[in-house]
N, CA, C and O of each residue as an XYZ file, in Angstrom:
692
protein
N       0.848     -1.171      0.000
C       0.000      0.000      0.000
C       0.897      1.238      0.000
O       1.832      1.267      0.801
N       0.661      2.413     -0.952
C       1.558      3.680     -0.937
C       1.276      4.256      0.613
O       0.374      4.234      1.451
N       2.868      4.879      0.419
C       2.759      5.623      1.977
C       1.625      6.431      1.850
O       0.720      6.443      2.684
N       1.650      7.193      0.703
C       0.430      8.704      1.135
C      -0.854      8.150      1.388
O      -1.749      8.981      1.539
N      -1.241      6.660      1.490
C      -2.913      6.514      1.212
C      -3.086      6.322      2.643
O      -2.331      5.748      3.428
N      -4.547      7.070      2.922
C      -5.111      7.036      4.118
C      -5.955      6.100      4.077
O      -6.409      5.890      5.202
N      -6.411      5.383      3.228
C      -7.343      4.783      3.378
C      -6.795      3.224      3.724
O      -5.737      2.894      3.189
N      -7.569      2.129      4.716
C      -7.607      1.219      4.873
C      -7.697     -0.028      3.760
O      -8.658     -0.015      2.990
N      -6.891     -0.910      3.680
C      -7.312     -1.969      2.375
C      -7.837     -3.044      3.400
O      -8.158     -4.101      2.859
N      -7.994     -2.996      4.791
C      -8.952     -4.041      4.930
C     -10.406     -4.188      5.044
O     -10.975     -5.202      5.449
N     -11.203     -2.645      4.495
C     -12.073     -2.462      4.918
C     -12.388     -2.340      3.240
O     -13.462     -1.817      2.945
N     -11.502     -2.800      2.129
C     -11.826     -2.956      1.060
C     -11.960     -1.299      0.672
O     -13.053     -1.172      0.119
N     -11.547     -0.518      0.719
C     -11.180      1.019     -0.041
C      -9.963      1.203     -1.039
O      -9.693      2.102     -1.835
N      -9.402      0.159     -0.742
C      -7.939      0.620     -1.735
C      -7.601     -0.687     -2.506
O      -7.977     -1.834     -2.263
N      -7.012     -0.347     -3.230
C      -6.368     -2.034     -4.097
C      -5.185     -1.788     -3.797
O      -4.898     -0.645     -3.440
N      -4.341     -2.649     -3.855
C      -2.831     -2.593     -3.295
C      -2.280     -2.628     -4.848
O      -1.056     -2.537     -4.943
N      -3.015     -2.748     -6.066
C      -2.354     -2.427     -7.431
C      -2.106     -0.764     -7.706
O      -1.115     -0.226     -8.201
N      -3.312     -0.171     -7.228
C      -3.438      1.309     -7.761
C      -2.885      2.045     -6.169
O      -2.895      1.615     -5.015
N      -2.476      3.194     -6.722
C      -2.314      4.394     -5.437
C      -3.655      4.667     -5.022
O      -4.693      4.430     -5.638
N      -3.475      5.296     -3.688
C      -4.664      5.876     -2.800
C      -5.511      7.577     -3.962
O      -6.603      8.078     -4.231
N      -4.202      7.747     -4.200
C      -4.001      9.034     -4.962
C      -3.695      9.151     -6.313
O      -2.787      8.388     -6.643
N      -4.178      9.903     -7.289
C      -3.413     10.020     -8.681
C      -2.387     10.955     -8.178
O      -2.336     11.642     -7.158
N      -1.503     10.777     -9.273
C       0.006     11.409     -9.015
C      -0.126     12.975     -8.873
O       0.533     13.643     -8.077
N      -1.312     13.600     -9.983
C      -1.614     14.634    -10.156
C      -1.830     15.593     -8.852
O      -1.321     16.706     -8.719
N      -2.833     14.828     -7.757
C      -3.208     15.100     -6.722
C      -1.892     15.060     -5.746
O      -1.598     15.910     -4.905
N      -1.202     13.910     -6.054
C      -0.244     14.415     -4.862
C       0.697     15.847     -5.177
O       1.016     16.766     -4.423
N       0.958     15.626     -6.491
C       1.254     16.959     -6.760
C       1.081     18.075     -6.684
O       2.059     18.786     -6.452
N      -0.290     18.702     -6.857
C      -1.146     19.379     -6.082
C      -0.883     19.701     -4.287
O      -0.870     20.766     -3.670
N      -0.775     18.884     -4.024
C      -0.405     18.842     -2.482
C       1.193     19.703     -2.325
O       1.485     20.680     -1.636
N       2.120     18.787     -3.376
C       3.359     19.971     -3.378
C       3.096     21.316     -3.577
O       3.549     22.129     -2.771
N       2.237     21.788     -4.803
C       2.430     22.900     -4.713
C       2.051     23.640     -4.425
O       2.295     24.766     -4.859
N       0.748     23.175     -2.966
C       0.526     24.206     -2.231
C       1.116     24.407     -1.074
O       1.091     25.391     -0.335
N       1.766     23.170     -0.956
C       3.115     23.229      0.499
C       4.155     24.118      0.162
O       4.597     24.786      1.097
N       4.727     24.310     -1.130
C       5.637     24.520     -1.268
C       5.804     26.126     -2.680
O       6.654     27.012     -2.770
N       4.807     25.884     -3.350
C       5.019     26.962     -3.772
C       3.827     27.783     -4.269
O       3.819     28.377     -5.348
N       2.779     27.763     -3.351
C       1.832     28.915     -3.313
C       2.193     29.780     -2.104
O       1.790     30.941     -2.179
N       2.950     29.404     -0.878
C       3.384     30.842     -0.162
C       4.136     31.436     -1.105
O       3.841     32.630     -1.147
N       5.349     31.026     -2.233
C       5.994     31.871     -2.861
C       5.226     32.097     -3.454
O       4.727     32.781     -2.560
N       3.882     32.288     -4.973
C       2.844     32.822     -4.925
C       2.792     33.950     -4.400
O       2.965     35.115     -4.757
N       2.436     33.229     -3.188
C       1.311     34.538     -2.278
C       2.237     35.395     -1.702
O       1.854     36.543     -1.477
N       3.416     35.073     -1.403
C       4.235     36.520     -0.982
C       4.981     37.177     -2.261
O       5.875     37.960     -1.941
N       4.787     37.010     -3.579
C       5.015     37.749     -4.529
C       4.138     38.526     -4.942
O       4.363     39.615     -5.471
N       3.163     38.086     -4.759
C       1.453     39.326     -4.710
C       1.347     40.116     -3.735
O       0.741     41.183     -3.832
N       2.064     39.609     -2.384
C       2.305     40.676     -1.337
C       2.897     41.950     -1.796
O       2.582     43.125     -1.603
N       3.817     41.395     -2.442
C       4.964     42.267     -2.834
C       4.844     43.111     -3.854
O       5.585     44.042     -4.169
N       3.777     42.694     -4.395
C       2.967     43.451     -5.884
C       2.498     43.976     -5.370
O       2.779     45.107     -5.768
N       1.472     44.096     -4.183
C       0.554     45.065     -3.732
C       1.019     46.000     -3.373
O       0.665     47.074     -3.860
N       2.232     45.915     -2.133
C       3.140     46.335     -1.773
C       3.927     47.600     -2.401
O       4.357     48.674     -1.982
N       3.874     46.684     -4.014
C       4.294     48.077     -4.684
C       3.624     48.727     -5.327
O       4.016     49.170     -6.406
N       2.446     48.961     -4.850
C       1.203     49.817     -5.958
C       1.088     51.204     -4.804
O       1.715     51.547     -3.802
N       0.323     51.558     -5.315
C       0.051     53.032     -4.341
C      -0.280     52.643     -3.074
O      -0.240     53.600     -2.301
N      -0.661     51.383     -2.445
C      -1.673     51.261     -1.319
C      -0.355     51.875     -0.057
O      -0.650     52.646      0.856
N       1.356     51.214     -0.335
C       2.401     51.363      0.423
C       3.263     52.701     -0.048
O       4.394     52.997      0.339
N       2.364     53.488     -1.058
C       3.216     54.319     -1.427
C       3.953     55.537     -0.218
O       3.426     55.434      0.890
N       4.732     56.302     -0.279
C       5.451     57.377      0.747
C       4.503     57.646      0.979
O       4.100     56.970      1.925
N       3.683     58.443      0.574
C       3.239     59.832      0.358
C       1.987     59.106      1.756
O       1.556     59.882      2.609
N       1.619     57.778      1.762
C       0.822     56.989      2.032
C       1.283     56.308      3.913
O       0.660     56.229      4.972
N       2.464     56.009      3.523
C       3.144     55.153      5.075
C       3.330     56.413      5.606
O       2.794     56.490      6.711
N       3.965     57.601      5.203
C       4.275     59.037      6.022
C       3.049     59.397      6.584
O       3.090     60.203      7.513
N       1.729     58.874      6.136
C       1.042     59.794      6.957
C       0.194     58.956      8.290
O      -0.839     59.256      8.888
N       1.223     57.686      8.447
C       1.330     56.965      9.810
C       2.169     56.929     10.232
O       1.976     56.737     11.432
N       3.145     56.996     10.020
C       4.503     57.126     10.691
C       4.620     58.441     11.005
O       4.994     58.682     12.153
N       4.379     59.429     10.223
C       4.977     60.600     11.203
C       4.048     61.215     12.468
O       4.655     62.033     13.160
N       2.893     60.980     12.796
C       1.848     61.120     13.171
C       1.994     60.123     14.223
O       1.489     60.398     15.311
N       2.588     59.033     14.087
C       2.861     58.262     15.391
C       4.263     58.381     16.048
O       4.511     57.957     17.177
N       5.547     59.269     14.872
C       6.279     59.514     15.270
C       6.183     61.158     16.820
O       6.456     61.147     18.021
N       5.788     62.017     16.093
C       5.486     62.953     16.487
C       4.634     62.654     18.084
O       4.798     63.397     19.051
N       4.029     61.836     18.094
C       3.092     61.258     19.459
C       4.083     60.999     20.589
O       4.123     61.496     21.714
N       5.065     59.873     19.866
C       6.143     59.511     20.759
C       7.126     59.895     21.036
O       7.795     59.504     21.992
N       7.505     60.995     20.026
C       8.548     62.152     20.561
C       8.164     63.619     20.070
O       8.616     64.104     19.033
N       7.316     64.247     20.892
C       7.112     65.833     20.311
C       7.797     66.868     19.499
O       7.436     67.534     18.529
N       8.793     66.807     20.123
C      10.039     67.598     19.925
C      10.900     67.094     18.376
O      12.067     67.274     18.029
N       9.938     66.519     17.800
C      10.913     65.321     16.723
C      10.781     66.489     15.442
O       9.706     66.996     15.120
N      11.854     66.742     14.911
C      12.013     67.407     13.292
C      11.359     66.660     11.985
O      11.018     65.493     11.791
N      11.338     67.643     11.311
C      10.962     67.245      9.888
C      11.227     66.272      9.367
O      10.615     65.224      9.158
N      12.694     66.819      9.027
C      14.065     65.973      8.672
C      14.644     64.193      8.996
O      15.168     63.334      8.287
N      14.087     64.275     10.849
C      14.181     63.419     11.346
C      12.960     62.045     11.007
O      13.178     60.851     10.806
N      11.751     62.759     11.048
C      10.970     61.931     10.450
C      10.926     61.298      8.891
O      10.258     60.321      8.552
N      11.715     62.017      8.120
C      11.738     62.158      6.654
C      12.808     60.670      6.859
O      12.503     59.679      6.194
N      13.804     60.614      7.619
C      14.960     59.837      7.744
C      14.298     58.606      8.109
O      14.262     57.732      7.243
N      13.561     58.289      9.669
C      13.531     57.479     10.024
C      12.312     56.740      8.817
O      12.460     55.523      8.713
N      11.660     57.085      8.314
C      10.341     56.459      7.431
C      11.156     55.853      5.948
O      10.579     55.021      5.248
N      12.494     56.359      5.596
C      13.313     55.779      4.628
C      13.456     54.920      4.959
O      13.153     53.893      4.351
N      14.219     54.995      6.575
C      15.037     53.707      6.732
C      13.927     52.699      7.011
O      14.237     51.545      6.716
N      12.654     52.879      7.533
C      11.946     51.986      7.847
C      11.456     51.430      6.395
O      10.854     50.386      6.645
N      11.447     51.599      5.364
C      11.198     51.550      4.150
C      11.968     50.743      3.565
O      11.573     49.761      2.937
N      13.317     51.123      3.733
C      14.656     50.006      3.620
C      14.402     48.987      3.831
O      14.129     48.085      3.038
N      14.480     48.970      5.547
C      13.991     47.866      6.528
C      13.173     46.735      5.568
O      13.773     45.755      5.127
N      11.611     46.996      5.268
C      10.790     46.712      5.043
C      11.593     45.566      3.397
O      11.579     44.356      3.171
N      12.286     46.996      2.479
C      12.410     45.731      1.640
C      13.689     44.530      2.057
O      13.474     43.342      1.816
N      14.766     44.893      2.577
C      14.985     43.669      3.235
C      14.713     43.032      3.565
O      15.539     42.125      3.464
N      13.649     42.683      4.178
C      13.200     41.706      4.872
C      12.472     40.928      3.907
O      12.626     39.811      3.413
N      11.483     42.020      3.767
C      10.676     41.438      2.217
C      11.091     40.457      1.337
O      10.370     39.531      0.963
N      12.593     40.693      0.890
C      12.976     39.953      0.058
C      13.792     38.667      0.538
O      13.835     37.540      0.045
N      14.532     39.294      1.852
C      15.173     37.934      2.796
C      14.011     36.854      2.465
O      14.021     36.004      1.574
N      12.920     37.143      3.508
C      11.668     36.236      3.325
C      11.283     35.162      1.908
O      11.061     33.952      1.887
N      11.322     36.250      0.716
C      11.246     35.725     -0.551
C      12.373     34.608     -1.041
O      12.161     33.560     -1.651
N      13.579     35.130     -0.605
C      14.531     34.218     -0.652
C      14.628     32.598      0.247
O      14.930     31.492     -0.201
N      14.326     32.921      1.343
C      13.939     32.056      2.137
C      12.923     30.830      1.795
O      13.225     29.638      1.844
N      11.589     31.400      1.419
C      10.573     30.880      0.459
C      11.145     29.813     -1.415
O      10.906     28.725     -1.938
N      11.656     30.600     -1.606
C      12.255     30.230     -2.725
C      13.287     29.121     -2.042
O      12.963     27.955     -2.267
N      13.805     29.205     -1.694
C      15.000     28.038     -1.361
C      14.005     27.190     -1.114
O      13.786     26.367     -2.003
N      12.840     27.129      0.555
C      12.363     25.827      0.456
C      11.362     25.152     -0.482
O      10.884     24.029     -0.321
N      11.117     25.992     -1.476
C      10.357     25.597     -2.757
C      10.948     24.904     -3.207
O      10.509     23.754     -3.228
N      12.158     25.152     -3.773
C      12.787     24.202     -4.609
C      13.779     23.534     -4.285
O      14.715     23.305     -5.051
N      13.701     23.140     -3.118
C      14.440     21.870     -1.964
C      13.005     21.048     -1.945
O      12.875     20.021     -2.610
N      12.309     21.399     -1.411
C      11.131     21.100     -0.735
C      11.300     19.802      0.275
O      10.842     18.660      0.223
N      12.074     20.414      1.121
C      12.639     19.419      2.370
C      13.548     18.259      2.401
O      13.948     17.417      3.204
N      13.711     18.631      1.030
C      14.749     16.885      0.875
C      16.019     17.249      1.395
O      16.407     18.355      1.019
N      16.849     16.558      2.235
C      17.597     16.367      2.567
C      18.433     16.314      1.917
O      18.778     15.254      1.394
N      19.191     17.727      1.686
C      20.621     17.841      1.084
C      21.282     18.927      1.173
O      20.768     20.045      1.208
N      22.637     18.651      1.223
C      23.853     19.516      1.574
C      23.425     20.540      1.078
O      22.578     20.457      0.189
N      23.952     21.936      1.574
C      24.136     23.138      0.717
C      24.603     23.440     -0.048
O      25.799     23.217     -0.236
N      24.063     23.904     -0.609
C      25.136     24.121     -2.273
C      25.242     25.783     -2.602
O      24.181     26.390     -2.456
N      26.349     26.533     -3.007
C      25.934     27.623     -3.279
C      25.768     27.889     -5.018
O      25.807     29.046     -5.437
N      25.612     26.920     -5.809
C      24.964     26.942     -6.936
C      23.577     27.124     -6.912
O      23.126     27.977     -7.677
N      22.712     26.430     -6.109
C      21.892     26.328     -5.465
C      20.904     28.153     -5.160
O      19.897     28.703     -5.605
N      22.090     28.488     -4.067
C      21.961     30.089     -3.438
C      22.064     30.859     -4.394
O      21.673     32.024     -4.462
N      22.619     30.213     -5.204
C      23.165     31.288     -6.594
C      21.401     31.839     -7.231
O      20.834     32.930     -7.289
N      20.993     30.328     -7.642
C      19.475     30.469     -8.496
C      18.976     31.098     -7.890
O      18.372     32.050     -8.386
N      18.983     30.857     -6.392
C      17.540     31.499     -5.917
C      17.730     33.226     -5.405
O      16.813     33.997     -5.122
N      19.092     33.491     -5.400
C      19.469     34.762     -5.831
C      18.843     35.876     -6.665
O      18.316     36.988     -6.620
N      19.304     34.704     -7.590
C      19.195     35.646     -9.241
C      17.424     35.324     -9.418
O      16.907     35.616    -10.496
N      16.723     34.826     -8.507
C      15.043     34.725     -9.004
C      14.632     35.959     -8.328
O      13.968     36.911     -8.738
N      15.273     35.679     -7.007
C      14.682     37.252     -6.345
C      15.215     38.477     -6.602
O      14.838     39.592     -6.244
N      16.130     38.135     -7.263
C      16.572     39.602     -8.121
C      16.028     39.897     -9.140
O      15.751     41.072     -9.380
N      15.714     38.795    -10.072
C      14.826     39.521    -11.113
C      13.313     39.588    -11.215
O      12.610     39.846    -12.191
N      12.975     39.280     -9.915
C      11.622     39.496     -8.985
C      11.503     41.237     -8.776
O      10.627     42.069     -9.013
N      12.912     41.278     -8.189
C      13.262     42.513     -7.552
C      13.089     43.780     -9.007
O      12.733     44.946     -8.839
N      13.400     43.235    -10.190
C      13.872     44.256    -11.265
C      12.430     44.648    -11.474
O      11.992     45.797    -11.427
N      11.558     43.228    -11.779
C      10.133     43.610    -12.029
C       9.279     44.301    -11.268
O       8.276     44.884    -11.680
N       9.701     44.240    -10.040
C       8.621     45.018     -9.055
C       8.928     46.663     -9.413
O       8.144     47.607     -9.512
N      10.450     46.591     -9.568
C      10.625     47.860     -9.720
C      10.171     48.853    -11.318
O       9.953     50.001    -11.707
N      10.214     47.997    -11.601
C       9.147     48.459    -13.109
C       8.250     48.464    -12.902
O       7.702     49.565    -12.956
N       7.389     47.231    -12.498
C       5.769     48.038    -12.082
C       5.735     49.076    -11.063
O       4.706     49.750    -11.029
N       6.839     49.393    -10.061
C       6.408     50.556     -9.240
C       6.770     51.685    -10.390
O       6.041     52.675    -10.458
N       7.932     51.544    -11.331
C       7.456     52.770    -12.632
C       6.212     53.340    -12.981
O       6.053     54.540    -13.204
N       5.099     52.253    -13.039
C       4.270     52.271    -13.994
C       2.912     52.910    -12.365
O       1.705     52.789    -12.158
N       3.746     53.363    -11.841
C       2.635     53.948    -10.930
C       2.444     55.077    -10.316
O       2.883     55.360     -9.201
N       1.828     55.716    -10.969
C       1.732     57.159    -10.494
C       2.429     57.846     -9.677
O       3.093     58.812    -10.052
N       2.365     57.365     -8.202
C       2.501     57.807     -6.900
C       4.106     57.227     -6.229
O       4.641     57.536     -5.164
N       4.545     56.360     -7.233
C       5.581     55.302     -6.990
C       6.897     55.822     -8.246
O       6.490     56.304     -9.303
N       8.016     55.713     -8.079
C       9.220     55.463     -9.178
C       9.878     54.638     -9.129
O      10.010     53.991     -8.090
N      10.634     54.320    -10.424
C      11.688     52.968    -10.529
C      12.920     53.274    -10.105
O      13.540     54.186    -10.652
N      13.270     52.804     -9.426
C      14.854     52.959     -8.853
C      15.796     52.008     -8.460
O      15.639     51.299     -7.466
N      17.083     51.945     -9.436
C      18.422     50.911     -9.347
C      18.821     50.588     -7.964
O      19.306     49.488     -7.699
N      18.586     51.749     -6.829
C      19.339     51.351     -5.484
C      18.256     50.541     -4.938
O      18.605     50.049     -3.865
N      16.978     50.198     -5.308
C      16.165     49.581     -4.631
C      16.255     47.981     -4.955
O      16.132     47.001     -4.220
N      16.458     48.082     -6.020
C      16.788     46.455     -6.349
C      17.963     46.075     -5.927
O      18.145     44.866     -5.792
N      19.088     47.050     -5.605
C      20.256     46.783     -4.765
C      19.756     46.598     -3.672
O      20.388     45.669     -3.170
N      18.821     47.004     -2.850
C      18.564     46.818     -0.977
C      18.070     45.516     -1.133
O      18.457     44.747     -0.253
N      17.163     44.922     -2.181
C      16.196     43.821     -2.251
C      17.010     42.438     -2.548
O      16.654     41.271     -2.384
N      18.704     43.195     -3.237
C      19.101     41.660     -3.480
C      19.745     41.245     -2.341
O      19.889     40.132     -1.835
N      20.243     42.768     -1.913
C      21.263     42.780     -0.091
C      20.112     42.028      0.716
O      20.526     41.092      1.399
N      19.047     42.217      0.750
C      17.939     41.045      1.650
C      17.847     40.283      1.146
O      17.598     39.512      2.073
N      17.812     39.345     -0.196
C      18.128     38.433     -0.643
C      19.375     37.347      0.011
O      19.243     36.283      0.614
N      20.722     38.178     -0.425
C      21.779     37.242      0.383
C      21.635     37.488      1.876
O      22.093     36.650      2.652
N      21.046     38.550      2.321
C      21.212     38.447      3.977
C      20.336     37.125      4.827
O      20.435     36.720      5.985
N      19.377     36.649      3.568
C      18.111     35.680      3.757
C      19.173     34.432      3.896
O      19.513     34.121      5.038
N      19.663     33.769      2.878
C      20.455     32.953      2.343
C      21.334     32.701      3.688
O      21.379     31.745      4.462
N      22.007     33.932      3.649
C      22.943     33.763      4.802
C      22.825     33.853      5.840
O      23.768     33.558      6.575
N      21.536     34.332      6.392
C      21.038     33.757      7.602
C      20.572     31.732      7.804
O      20.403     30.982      8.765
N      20.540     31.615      6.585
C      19.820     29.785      6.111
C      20.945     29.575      6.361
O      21.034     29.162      7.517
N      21.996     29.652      5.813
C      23.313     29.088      5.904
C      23.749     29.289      6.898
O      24.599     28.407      7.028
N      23.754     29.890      7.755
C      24.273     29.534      9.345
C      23.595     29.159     10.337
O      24.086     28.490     11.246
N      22.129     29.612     10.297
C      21.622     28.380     11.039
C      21.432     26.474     10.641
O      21.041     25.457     11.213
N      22.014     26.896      9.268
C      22.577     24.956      8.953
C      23.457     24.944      9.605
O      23.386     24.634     10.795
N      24.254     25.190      9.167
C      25.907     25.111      9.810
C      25.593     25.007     11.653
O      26.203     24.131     12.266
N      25.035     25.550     12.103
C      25.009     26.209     13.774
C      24.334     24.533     14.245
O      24.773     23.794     15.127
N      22.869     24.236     13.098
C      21.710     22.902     13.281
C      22.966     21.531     13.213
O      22.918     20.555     13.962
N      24.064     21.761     12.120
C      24.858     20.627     11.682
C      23.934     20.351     10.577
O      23.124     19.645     11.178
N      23.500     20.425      9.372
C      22.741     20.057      8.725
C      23.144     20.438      7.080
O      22.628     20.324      5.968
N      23.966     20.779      7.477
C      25.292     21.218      5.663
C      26.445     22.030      6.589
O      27.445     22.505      6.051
């Protein structure tokens, strides 16, 4: 009887010739384990870059909660800290994406690290990274900009290389 079948063959549900499952279906099962969060956090990331996250849009919560928690706070200062939190944001963003992407296309199997490997899933979230930044072109309230796909690939390898040392730290490559 295949591992994946739930069903009982002594209660006469399964034949021990055929799977519990068509292959199709188990497949299905992969790719919602494994690559509809990448999916769904690339639509994050689309939304992300439409007007809903635009400046003009996060500034008028951030400075308004900045200003609450420190009165005395400058223009300037708020103008600074809402960049960097912006930064922040795509780092992580893309760490995450990277992260996602690796266990997509591992999808838990047990194997060494490879940085051929880190390499692909690099260069996916980088040219993830190029496209977002073209559709934020194509948006009114938003522009395309080279240093941004630089912060997104720097969260890219910072993703990677956070994976890679908690292997190394687990013993696990």
């Amino acid at each position: 009887m295949p591992e994946n079948c739930r069903f009982s063959n002594r209660i006469g549900l399964h034949s021990p010739k055929q799977p519990c499952f068509h292959r199709r279906v188990l497949g299905s099962r992969t790719f919602i384990k494994y690559w509809l969060p990448v999916i769904a956090w690339m639509l994050l990331i689309f939304f992300g870059s439409s007007d809903l996250l635009s400046s003009e849009r996060t500034s008028r919560f951030l400075g308004p909660l900045l200003r609450w928690l420190i009165p005395d706070i400058s223009a300037e200062t708020i103008r600074q800290v809402q960049l960097l939190t912006r930064k922040a944001a795509h780092l992580i963003e893309y760490a995450i994406l990277a992260l996602l992407l690796w266990r997509a296309r591992r999808q838990d199997r047990p194997r060494p690290w490879t940085w051929p490997e880190a390499g692909v899933v690099l260069s996916l979230t980088v040219l993830y990274a190029v496209t977002d930044e073209l559709h934020q072109g194509l948006v009114a309230s938003r522009y395309c900009s080279a240093a941004d796909v630089l912060v997104d690939a720097v969260g890219s390898a910072l993703g990677l290389v956070l994976l890679w040392s908690v292997g190394r730290w687990r013993k696990r490559w």
